[in-house]
N, C-alpha and C positions, 0 to 999 in steps of 0.2 A: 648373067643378068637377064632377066626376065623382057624381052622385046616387045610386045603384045599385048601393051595396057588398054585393049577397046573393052567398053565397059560392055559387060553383059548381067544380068538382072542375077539379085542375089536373093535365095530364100532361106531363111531362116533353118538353119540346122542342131540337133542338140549339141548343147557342151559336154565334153568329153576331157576334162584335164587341160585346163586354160593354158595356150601357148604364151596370153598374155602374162600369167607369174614372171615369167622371166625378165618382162620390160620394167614391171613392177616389182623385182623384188628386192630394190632398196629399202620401201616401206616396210618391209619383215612380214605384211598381209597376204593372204591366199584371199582367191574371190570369195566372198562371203556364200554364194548360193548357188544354185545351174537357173541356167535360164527359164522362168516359171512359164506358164501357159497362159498366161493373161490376155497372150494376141499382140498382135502389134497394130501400132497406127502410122501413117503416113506423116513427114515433116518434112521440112526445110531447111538446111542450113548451109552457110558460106563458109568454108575453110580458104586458107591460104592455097596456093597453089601445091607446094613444095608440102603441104601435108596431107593432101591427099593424095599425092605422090608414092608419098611413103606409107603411108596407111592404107593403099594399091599392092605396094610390092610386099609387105607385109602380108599383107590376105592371101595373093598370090605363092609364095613362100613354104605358108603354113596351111594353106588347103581351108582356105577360110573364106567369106564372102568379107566384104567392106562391110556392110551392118553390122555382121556378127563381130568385127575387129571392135567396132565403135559403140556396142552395144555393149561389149565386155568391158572395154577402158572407163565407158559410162560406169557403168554398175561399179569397178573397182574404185576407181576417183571419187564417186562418192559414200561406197562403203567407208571409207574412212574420213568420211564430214559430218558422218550422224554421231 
């Protein structure tokens, strides 16, 4: 187990063979695309306590930033709402 959830600042790195298919791949979908060059913007959001938790150790895990976990789950979750 991973002891050492202090946050430290994540920057965007390329995708490379989404570690996320495997949370997702009940859907039967692979991510539709790599992460475009659009840039990023800054937001805000309130999660549970216990999901950021685990969307920590996840990152942590798979050699991933928090963005980029949440970035990918984004883009999957809604790949398949269009």
């Amino acid at each position: 187990m991973v002891s050492d959830l202090a946050y430290r600042p994540s920057r965007p790195r390329p995708a490379s063979g989404s570690p996320l298919d495997v949370v997702f791949a009940a859907g039967g979908r692979s991510r539709a695309s790599s992460v475009s060059d659009e840039g990023w913007a800054k937001t805000s959001v309130a999660m549970r306590r216990s999901t950021r938790r685990r969307v920590k150790l996840f990152a942590l895990e798979h050699d991933m930033s928090m963005q980029e976990v949440v970035d990918l789950a984004l883009m999957e979750y809604l790949s398949g709402r269009e």
